[in-house]
N, C-alpha and C positions, 0 to 999 in steps of 0.2 A: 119418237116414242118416249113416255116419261117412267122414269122406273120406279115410280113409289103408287103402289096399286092397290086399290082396295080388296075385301075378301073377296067379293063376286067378280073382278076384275082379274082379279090372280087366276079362278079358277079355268075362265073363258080362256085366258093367256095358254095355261097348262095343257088345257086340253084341244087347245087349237095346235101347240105345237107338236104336240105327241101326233094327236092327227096329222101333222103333214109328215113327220118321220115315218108315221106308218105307210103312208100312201106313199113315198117314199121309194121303201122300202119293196114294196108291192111291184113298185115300174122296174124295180134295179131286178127284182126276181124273173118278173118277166123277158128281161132285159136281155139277161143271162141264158135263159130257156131259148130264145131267140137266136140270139150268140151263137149255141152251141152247138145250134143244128142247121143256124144256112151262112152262121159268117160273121165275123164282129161287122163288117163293113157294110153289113143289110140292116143293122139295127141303126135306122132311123129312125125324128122325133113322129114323122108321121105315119112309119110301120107299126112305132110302140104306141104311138094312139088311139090306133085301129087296136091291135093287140087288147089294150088295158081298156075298151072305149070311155078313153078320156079325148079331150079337146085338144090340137096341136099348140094351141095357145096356152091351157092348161100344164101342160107337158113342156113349154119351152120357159117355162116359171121356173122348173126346177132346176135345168140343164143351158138355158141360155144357147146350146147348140149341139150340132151332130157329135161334135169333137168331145165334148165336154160330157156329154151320154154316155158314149163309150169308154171315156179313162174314168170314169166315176162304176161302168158297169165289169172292166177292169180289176178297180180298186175292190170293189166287193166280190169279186170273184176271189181277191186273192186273200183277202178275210177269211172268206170259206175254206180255203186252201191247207190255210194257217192252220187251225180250227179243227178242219177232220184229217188232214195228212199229217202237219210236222207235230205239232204240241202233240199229240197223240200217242205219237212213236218215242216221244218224248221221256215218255213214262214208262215203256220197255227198258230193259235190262241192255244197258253200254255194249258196244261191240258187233257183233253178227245179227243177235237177236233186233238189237234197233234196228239195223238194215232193212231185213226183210219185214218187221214192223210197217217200217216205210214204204216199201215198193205194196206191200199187201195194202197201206191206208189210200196209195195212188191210186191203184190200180179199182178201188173200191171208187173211189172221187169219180174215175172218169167212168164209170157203168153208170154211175148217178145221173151224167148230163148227157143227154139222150143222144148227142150228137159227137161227144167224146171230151176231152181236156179241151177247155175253151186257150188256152195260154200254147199247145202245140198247131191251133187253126189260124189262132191269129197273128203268131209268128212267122208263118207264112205269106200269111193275107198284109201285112203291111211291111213285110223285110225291106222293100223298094221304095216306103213313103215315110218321107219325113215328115215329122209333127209329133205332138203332144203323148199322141196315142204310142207311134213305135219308141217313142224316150221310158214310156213309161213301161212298154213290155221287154225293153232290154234292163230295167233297172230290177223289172219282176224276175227277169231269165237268171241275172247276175246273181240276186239273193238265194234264189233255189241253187244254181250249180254251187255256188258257196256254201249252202246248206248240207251237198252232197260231200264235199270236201271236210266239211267238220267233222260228219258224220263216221267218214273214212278216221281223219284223224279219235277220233272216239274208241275208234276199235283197235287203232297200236294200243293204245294206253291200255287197253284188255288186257292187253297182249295178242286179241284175236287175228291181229294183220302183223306180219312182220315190220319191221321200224325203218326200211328204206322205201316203202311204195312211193311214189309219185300221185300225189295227189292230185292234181288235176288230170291224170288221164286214170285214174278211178272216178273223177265225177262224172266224165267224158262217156266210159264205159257203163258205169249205172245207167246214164242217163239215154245214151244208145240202145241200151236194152228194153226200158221204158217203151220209146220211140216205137221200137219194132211191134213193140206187145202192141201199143195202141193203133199203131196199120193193122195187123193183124185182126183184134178186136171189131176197129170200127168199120173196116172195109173188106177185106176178105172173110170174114164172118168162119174163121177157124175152129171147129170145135174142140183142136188140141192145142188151141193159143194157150190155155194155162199150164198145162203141161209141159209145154216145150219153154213156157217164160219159167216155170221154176227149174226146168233144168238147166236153162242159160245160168240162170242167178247161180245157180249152187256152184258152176263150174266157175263161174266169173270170182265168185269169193274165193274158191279154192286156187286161185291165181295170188292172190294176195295175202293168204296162209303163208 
């Protein structure tokens, strides 16, 4: 490729590239949709071929492989994640109020993907396989429970948590209540799963008052 391009040469370039970002962008959505309803380990390049009807040749242009699909369709999960859960809750008021900010942005995330929190299905579906894919969902696990840990620490500095908790078994306990909501949610189909997950939460905080 040579880099000094004329005007119509620039323009062909630009929007050649923007085109493949979009279409891109297109497979990873569908990717996700996928994901989240039969299993990270079902999106293959020739499921999402069929899916997107693009060509498995076309499709393995972008991805190079099964592996390579999935921690890209991974990575943009966790984009998303970023985006409508954490930065969000971000901008609530330090301490209790960010908490439940947060569990309210999760809880919102996973009614979004038809099939539930793609990051609690696929922690299960690869805990036993090693590769590329389970390195990258324990590095995704590690940043969220650390996430929960700040968060805790956010709210001593309130003063809304007393100044001896144990941080890691508050991110342990947020994060187990999560859990529960989303069996709950996606599988027993509870019509007082909200109800019973804010009264978990209110009592779980009132533990570390």
């Amino acid at each position: 490729m040579h880099f000094f391009l004329d005007k119509n040469e620039r323009s062909y370039y630009f929007i050649s590239m923007t085109k493949g970002k979009d279409t891109k962008l297109s497979i990873l959505e569908a990717g996700l949709d996928m994901a989240s309803q039969l299993g990270l380990e079902s999106v293959t390049i020739g499921a999402l071929a069929k899916a997107t009807n693009m060509s498995k040749s076309g499709l393995f242009a972008h991805f190079q492989s099964k592996e390579n699909l999935q921690v890209e369709i991974l990575n943009y999960a966790a984009q998303l994640f970023s985006e409508g859960v954490i930065i969000p809750a971000l901008i609530a008021e330090a301490g209790i109020p960010r908490i439940k900010a947060l569990v309210d942005n999760w809880i919102n995330w996973t009614a979004e993907l038809k099939g539930g929190c793609i990051f609690v299905s696929a922690s299960t579906d690869f805990s036993d396989r090693p590769g590329k894919v389970k390195k990258v969902l324990l590095q995704q696990q590690n940043e969220w429970i650390d996430s929960l840990r700040r968060i805790a620490q956010s709210a001593v500095r309130t003063g809304d948590f007393r100044e001896d908790i144990d941080y890691d078994q508050f991110a342990f306990d947020l994060y187990s209540l999560l859990l529960g909501f989303h069996l709950y949610y996606t599988m027993l189909d509870d019509t007082q799963t909200r109800k019973h997950q804010e009264t978990a939460l209110d009592r779980l905080l009132d533990n570390y008052k």
